[in-house]
MOPAC internal coordinates of N, CA, C and O (Angstrom, degrees):
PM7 1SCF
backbone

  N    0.0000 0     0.00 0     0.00 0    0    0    0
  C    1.4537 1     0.00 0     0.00 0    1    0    0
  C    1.5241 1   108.41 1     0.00 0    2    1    0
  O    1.2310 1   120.87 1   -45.81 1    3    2    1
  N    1.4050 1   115.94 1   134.19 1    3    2    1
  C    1.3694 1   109.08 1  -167.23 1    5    3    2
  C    1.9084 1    86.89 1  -117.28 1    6    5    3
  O    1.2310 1   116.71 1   -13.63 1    7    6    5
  N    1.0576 1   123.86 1   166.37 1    7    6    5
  C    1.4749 1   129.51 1  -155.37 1    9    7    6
  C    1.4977 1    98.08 1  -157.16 1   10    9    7
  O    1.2310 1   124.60 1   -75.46 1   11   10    9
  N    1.3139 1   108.78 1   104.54 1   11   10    9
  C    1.7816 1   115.87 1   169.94 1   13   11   10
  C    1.4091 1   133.04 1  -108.12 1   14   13   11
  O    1.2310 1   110.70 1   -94.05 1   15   14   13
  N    1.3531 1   135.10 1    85.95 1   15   14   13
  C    1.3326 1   124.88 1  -158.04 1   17   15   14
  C    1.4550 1   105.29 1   -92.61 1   18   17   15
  O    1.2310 1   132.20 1   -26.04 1   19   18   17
  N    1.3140 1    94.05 1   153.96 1   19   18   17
  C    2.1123 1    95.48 1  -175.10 1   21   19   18
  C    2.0959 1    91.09 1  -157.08 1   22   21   19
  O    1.2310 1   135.25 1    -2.15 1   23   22   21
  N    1.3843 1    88.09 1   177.85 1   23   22   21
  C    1.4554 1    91.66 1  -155.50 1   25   23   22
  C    1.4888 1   141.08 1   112.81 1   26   25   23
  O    1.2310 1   124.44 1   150.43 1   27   26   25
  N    1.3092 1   109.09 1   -29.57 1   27   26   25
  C    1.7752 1   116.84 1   175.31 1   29   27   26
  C    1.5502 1   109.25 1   -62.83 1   30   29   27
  O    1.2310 1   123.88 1     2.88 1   31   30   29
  N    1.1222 1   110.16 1  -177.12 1   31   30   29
  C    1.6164 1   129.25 1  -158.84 1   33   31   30
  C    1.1663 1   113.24 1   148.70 1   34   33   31
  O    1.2310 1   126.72 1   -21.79 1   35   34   33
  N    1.2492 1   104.67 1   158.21 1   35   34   33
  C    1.4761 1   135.06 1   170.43 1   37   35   34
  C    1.9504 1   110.41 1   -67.55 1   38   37   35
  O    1.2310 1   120.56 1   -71.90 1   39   38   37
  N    0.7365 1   116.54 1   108.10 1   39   38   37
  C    1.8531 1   114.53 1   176.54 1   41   39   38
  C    1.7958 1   112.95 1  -134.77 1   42   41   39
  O    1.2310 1   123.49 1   -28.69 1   43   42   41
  N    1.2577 1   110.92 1   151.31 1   43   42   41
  C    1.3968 1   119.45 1   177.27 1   45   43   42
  C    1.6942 1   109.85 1   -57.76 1   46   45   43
  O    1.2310 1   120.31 1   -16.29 1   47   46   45
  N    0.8603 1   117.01 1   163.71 1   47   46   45
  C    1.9021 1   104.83 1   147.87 1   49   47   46
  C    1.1758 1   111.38 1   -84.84 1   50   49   47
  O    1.2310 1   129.43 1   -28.67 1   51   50   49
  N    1.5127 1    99.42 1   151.33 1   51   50   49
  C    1.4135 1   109.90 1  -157.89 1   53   51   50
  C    1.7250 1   124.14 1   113.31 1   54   53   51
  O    1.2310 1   129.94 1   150.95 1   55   54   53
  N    1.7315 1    98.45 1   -29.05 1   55   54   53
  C    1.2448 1    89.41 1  -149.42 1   57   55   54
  C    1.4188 1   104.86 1  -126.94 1   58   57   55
  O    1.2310 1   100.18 1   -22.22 1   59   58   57
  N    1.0888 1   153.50 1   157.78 1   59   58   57
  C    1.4450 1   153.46 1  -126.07 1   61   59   58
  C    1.7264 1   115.29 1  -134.76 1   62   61   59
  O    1.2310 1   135.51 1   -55.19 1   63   62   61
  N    1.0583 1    87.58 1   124.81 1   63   62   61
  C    2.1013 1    92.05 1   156.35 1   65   63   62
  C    1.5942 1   131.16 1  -147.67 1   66   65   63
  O    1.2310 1   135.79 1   -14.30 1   67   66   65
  N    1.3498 1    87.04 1   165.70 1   67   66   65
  C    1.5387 1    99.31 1  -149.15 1   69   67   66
  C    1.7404 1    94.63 1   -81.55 1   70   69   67
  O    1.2310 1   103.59 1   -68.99 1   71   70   69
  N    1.1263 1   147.81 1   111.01 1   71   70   69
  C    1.6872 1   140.84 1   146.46 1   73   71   70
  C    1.7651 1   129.53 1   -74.18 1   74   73   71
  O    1.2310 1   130.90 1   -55.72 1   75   74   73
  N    1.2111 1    96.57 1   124.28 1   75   74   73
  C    1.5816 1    97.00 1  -175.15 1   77   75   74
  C    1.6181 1   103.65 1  -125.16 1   78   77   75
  O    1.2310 1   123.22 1   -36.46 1   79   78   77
  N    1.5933 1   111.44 1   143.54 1   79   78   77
  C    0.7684 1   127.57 1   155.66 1   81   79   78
  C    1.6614 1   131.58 1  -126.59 1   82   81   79
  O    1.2310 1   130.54 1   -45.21 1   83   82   81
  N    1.5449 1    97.28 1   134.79 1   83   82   81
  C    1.3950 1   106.30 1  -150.62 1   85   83   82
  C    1.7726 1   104.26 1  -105.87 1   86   85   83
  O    1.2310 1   125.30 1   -42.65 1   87   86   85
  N    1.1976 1   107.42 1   137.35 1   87   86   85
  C    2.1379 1   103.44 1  -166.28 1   89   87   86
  C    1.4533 1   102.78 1  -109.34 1   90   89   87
  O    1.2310 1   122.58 1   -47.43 1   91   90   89
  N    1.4968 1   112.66 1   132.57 1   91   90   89
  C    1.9492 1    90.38 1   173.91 1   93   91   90
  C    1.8616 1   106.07 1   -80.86 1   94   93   91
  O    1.2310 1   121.60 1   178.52 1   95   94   93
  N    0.9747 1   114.54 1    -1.48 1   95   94   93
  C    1.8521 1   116.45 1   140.81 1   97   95   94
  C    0.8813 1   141.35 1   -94.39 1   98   97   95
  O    1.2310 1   116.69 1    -6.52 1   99   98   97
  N    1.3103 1   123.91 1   173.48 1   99   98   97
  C    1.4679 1   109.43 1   172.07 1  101   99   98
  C    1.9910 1   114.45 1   -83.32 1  102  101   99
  O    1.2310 1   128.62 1   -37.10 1  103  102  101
  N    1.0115 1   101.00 1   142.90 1  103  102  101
  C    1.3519 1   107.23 1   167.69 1  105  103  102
  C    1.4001 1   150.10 1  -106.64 1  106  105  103
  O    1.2310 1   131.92 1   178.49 1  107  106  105
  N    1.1480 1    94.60 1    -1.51 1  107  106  105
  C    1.6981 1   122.79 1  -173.80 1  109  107  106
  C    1.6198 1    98.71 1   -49.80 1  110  109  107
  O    1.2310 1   117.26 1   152.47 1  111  110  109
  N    1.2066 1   122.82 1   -27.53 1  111  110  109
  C    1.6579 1   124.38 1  -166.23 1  113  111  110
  C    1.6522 1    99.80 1   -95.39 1  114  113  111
  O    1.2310 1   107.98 1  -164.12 1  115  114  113
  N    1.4646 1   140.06 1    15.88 1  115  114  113
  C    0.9253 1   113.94 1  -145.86 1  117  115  114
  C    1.8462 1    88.53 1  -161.12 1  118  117  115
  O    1.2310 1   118.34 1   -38.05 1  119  118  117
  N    1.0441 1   120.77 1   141.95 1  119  118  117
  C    1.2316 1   136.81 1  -175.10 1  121  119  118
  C    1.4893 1   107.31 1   -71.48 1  122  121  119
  O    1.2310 1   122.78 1   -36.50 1  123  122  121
  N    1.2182 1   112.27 1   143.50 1  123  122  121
  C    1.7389 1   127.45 1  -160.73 1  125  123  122
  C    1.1982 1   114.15 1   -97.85 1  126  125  123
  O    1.2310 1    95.19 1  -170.76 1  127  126  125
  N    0.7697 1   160.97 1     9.24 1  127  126  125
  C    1.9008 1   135.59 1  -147.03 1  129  127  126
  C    1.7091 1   122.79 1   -75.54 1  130  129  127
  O    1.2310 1   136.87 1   -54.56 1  131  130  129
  N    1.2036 1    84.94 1   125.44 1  131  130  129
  C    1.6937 1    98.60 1   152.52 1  133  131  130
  C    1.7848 1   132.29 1   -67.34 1  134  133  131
  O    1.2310 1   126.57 1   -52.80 1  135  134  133
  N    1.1728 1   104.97 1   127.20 1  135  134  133
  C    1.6944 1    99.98 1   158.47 1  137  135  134
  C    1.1818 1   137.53 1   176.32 1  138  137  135
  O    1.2310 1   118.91 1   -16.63 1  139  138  137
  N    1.6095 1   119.69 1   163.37 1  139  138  137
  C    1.3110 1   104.02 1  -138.05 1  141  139  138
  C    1.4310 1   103.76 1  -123.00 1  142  141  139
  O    1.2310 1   114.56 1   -25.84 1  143  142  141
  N    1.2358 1   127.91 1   154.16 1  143  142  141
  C    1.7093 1   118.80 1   160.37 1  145  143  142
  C    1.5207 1   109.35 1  -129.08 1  146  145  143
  O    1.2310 1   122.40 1   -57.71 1  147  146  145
  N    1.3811 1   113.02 1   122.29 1  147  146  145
  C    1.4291 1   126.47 1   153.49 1  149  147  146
  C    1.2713 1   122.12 1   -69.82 1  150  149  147
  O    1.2310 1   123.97 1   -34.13 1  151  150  149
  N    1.7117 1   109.99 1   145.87 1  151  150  149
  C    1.6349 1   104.66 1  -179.94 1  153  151  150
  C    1.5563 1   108.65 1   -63.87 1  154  153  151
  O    1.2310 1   131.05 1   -36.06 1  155  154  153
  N    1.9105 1    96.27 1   143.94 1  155  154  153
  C    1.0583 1    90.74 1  -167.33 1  157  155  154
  C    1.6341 1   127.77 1   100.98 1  158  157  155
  O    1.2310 1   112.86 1   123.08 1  159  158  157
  N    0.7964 1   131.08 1   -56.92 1  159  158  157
  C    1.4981 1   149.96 1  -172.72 1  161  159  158
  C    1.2079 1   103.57 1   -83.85 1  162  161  159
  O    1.2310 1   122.93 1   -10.24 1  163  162  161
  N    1.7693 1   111.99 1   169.76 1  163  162  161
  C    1.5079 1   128.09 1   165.82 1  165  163  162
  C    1.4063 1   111.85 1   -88.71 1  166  165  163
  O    1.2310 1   114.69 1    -9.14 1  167  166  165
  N    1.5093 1   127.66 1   170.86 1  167  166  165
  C    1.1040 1   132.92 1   178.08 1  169  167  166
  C    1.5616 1   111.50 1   -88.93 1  170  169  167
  O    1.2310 1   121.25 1   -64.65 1  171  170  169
  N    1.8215 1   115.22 1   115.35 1  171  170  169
  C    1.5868 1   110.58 1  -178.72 1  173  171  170
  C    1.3950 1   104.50 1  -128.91 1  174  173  171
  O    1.2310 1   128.08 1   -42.34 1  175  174  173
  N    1.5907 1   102.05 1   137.66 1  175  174  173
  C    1.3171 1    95.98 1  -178.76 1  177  175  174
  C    1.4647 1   114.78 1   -87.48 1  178  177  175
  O    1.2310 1   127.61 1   -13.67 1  179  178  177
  N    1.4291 1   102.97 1   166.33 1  179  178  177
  C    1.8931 1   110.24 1  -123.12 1  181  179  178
  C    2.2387 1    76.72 1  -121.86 1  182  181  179
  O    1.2310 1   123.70 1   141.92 1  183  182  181
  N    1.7784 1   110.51 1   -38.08 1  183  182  181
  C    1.6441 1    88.30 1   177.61 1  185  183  182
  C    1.9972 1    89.78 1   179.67 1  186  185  183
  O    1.2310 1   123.83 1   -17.63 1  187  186  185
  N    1.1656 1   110.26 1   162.37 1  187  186  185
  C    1.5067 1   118.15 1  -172.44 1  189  187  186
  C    1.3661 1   117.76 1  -137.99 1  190  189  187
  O    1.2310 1   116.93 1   -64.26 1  191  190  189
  N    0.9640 1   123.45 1   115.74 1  191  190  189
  C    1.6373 1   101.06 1   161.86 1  193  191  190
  C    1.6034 1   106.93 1  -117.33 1  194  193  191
  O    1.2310 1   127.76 1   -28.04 1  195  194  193
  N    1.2364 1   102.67 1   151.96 1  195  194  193
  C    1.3845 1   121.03 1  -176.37 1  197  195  194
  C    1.3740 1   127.61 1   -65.16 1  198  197  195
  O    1.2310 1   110.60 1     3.83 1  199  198  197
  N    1.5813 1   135.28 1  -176.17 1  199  198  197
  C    1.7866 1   116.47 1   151.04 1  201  199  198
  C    1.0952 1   127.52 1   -69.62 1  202  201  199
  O    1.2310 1   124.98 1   157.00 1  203  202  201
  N    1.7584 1   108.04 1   -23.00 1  203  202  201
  C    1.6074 1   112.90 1   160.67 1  205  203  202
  C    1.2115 1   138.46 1   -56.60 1  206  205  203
  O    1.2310 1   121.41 1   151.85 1  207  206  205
  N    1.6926 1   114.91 1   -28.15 1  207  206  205
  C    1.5002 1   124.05 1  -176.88 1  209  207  206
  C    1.3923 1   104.11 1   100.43 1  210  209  207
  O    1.2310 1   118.78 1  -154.73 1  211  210  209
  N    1.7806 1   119.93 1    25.27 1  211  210  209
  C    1.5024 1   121.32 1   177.90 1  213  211  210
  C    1.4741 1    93.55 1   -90.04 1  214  213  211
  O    1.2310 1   123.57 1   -34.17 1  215  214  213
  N    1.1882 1   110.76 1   145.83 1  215  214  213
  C    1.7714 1   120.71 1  -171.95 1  217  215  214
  C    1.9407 1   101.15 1  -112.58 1  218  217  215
  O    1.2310 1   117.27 1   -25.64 1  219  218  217
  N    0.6422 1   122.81 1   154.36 1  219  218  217
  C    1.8866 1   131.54 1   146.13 1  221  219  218
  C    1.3688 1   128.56 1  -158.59 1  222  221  219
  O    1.2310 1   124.83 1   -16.60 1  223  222  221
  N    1.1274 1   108.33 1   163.40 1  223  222  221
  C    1.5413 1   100.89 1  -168.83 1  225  223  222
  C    1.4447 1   127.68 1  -146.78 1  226  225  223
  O    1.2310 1   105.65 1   -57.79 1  227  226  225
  N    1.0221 1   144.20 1   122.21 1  227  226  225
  C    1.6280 1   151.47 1   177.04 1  229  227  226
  C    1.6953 1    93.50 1   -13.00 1  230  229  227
  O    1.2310 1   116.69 1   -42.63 1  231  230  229
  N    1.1423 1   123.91 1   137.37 1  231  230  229
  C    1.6085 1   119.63 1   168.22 1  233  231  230
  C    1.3543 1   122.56 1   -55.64 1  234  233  231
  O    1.2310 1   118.42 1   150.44 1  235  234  233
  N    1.5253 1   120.62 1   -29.56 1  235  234  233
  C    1.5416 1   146.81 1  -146.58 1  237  235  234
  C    1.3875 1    81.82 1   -92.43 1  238  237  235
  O    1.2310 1   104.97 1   143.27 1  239  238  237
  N    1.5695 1   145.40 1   -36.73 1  239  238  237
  C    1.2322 1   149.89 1  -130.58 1  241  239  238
  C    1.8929 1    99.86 1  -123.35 1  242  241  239
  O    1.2310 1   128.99 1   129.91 1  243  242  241
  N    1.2843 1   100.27 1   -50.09 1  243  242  241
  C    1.5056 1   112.35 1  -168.78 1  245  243  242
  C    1.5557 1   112.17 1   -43.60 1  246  245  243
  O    1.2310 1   120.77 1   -47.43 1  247  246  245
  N    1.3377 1   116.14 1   132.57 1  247  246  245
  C    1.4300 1   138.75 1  -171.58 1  249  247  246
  C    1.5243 1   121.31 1    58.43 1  250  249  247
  O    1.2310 1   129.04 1  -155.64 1  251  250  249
  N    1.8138 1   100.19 1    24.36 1  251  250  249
  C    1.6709 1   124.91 1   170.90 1  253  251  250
  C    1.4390 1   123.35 1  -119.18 1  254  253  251
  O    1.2310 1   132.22 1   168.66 1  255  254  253
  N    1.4050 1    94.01 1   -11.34 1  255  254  253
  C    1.7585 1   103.72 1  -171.62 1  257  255  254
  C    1.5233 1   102.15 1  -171.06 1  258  257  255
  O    1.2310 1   144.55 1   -43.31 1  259  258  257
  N    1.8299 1    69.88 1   136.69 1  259  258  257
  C    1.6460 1    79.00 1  -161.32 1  261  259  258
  C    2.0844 1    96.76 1  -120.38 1  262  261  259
  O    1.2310 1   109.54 1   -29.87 1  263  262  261
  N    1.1112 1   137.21 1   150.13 1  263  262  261
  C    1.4033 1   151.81 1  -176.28 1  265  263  262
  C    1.5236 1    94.09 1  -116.57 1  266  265  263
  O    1.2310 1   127.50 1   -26.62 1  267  266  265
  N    1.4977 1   103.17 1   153.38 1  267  266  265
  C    1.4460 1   124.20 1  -160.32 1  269  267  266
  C    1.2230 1    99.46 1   171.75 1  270  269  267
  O    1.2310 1   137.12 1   -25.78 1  271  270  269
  N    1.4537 1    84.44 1   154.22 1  271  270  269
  C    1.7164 1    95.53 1  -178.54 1  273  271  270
  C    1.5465 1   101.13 1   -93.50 1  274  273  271
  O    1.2310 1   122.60 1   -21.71 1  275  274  273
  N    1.4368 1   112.63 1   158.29 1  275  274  273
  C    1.6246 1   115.27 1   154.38 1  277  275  274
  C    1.6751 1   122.18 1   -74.49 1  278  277  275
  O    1.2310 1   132.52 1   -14.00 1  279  278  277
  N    1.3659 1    93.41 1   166.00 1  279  278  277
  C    1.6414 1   102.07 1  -177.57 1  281  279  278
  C    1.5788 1   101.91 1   -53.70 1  282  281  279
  O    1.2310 1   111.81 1   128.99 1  283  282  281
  N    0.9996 1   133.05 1   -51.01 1  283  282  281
  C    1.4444 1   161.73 1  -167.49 1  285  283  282
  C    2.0056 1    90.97 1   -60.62 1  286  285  283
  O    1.2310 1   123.74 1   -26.67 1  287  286  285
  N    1.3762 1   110.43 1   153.33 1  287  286  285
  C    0.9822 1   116.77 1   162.35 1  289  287  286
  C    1.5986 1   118.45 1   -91.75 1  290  289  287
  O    1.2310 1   124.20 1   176.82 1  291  290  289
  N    1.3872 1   109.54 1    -3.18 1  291  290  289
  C    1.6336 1    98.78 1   165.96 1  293  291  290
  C    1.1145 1   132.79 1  -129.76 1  294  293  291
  O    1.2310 1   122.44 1  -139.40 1  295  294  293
  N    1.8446 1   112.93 1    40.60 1  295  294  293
  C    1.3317 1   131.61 1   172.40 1  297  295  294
  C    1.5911 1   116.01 1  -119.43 1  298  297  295
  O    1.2310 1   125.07 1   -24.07 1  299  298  297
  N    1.3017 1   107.86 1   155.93 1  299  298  297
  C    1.4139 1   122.94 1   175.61 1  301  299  298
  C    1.4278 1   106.77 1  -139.85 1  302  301  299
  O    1.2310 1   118.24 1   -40.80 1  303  302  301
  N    1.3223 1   120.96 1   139.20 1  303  302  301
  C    1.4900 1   125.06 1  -160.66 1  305  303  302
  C    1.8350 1    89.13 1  -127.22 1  306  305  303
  O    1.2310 1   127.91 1   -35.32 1  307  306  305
  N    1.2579 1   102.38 1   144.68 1  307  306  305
  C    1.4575 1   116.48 1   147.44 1  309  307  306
  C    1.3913 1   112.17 1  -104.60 1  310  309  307
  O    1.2310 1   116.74 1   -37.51 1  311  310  309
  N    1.5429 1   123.79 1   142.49 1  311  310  309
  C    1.2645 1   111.88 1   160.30 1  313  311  310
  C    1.5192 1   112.79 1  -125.85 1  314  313  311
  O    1.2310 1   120.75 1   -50.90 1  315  314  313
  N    1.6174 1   116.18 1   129.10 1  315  314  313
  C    1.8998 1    94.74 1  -161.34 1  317  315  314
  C    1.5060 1    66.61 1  -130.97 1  318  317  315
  O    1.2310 1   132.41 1   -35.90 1  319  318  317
  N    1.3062 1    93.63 1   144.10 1  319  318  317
  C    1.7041 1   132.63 1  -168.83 1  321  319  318
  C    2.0176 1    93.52 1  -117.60 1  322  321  319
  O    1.2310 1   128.79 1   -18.91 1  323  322  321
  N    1.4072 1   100.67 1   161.09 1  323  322  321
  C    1.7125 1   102.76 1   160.97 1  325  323  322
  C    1.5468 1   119.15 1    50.50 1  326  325  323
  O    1.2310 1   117.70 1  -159.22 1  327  326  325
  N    1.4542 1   121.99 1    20.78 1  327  326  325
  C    1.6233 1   124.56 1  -167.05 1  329  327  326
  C    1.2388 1    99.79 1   -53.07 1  330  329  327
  O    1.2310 1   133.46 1    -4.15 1  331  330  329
  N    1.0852 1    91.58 1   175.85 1  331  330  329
  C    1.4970 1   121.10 1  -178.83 1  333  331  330
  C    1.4484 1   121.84 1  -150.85 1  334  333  331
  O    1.2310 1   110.93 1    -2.25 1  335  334  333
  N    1.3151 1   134.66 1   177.75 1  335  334  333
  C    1.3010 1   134.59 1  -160.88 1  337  335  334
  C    1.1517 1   112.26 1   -91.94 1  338  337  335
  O    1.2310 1   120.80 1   148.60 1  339  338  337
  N    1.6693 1   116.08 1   -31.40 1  339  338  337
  C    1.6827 1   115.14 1   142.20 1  341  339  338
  C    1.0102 1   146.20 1   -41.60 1  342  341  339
  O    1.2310 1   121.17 1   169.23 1  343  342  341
  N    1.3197 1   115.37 1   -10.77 1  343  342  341
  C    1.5412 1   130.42 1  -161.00 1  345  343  342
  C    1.6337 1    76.03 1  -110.24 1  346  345  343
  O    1.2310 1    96.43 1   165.43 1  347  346  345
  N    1.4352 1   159.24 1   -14.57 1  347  346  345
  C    0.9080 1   139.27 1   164.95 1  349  347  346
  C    1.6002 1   119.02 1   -41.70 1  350  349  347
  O    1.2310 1   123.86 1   -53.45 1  351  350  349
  N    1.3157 1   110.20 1   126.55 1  351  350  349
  C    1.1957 1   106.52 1  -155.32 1  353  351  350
  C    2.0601 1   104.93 1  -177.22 1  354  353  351
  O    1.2310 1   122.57 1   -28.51 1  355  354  353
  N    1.5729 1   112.69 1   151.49 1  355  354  353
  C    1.6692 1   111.49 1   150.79 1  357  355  354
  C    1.6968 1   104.22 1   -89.59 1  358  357  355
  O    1.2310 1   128.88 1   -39.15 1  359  358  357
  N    1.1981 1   100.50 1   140.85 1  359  358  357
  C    1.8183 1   101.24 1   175.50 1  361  359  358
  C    1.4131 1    96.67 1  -110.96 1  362  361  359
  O    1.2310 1   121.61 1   -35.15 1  363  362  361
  N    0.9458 1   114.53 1   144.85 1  363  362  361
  C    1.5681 1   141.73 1   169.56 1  365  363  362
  C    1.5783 1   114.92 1  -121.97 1  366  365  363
  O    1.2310 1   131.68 1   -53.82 1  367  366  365
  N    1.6699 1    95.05 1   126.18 1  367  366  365
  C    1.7627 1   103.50 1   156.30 1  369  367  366
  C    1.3900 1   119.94 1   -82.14 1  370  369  367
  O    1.2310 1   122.66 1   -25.27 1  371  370  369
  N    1.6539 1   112.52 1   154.73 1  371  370  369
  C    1.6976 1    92.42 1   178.22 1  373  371  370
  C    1.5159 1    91.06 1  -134.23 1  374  373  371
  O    1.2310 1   117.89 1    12.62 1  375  374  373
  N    1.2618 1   121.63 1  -167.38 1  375  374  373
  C    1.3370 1   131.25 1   122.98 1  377  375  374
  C    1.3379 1   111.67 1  -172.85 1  378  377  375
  O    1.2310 1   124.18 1   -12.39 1  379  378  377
  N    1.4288 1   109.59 1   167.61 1  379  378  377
  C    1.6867 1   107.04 1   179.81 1  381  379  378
  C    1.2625 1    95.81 1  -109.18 1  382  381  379
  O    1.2310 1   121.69 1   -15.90 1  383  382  381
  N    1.3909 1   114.37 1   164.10 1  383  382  381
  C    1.3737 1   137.86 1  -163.25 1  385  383  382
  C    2.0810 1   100.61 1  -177.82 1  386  385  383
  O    1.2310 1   123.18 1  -112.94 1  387  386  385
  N    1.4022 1   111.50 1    67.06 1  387  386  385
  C    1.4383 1   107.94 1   179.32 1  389  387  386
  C    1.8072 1   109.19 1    75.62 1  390  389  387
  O    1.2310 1   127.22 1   174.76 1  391  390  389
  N    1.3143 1   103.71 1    -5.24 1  391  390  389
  C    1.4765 1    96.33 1  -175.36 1  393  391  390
  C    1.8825 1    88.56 1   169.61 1  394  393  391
  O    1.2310 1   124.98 1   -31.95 1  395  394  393
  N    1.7883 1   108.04 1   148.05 1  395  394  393
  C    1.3525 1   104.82 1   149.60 1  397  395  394
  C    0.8808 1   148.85 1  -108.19 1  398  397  395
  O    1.2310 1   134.27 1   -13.40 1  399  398  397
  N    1.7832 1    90.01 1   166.60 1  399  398  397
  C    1.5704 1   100.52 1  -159.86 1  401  399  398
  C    1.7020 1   110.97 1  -122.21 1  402  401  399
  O    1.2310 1   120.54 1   -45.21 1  403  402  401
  N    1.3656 1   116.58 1   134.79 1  403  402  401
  C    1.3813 1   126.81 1  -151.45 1  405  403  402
  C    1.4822 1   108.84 1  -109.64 1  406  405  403
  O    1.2310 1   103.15 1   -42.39 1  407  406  405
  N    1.3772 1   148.54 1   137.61 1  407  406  405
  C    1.3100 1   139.25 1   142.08 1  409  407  406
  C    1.5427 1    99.72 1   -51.59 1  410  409  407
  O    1.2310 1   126.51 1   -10.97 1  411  410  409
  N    1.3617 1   105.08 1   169.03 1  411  410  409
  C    1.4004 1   125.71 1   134.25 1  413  411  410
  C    1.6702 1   143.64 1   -47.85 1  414  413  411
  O    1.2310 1   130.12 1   143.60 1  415  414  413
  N    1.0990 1    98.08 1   -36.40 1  415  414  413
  C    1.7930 1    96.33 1   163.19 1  417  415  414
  C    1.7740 1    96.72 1   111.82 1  418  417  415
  O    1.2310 1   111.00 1   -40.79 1  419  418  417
  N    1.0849 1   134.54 1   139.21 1  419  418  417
  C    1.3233 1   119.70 1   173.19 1  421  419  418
  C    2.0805 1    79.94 1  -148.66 1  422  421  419
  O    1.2310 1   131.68 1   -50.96 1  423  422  421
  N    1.8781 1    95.07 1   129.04 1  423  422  421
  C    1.7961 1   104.03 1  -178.92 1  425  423  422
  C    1.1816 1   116.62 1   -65.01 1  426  425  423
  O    1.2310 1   110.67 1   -45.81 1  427  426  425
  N    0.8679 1   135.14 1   134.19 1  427  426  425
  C    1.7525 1   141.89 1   144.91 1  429  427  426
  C    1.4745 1   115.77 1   -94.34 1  430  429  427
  O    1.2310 1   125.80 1   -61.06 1  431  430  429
  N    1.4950 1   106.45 1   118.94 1  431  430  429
  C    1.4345 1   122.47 1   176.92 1  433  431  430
  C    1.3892 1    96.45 1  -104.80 1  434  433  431
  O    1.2310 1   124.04 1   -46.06 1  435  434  433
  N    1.7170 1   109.85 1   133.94 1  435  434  433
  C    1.2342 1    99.96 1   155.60 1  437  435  434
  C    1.8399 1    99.65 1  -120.28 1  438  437  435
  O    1.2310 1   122.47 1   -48.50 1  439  438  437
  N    1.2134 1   112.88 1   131.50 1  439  438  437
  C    1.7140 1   116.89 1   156.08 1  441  439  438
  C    1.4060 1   122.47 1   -79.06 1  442  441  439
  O    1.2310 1   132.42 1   -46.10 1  443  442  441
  N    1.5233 1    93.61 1   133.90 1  443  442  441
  C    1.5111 1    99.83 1  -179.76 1  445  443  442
  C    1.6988 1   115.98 1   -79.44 1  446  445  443
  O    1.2310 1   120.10 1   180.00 1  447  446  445

């Protein structure tokens, strides 16, 4: 499974972007996760949704970002609303499948 995330940018606080991650399979059967590492920091995941459509989310994140699937059977979207300068960060898609499997990372700047 190859895992492509796109979407990062530079944004004010306050202000929102869209993250996608793109599967060269389909993924709809297969558990999602988001996550992020700041310089400096460890890698925590940031929110998941399941094959069922069960969602959860980092506390720091909750009722700011929301995970969803794409129209497509081999996307998963983050959508983080209201950033902040904490949310500065690379986000990564993952999932396991017998072993993991990583996006590439696409940055999110947020300015204060």
């Amino acid at each position: 499974v190859q895992l492509q995330a796109s979407g990062g940018g530079l944004v004010q606080a306050g202000g929102s972007l869209r993250l996608s991650c793109a599967a060269s399979t389909r993924i709809d059967d297969m558990t999602m996760r988001w996550y992020r590492q700041a310089p400096g920091k460890q890698r925590e995941l940031v929110a998941y949704i399941t094959d069922g459509g069960v969602t959860d989310y980092k506390d720091s994140v909750k009722g700011r970002f929301t995970v969803s699937r794409g129209n497509a059977k081999n996307t998963v979207d983050l959508q983080m609303n209201s950033l902040k300068p904490e949310d500065t960060a690379v986000y990564y898609c993952h999932t396991f499948l017998a072993r993991d499997y990583w996006g590439q990372g696409t940055l999110v700047t947020v300015s204060s």
